[in-house]
N, C-alpha and C positions, 0 to 999 in steps of 0.2 A: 232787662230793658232792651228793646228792639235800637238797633242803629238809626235807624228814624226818629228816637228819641232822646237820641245823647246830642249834648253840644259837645263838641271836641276843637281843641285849638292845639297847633303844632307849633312844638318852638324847638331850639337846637340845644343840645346836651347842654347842659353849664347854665344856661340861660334862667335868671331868676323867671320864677313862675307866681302868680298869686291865684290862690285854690278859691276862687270867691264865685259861688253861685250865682249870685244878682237877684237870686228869687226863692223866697222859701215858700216851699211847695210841702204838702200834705202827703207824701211819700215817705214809707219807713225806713228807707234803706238808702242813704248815697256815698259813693266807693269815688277813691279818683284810682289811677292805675297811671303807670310809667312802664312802660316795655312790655305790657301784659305783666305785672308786678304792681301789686294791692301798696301803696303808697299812704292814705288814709280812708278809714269808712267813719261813716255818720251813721249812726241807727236810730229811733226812735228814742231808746233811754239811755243811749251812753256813746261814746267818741273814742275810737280809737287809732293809734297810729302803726298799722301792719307790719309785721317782719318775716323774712324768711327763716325764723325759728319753726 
């Protein structure tokens, strides 16, 4: 997904976050990321919540 395409919102370490799109779109794949680090993906048939295993 090109940077033109992402919403992005900055908040400060510690700071509760709410992961809520606002719009569900027809895309098979949405990822959120923290620090360049996979935090959760959404894919078409399953949800997952990433780790650095």
């Amino acid at each position: 997904v090109s940077a033109a395409e992402r919403d992005e919102i900055c908040v400060k370490e510690g700071a509760n976050v709410t992961l809520d799109p606002g719009v569900i779109m027809t895309w098979n794949l949405m990822t959120w990321d923290f620090n360049d680090i996979c935090i959760a993906e959404i894919t078409e048939d399953q949800c997952n919540v990433c780790t650095d295993d």
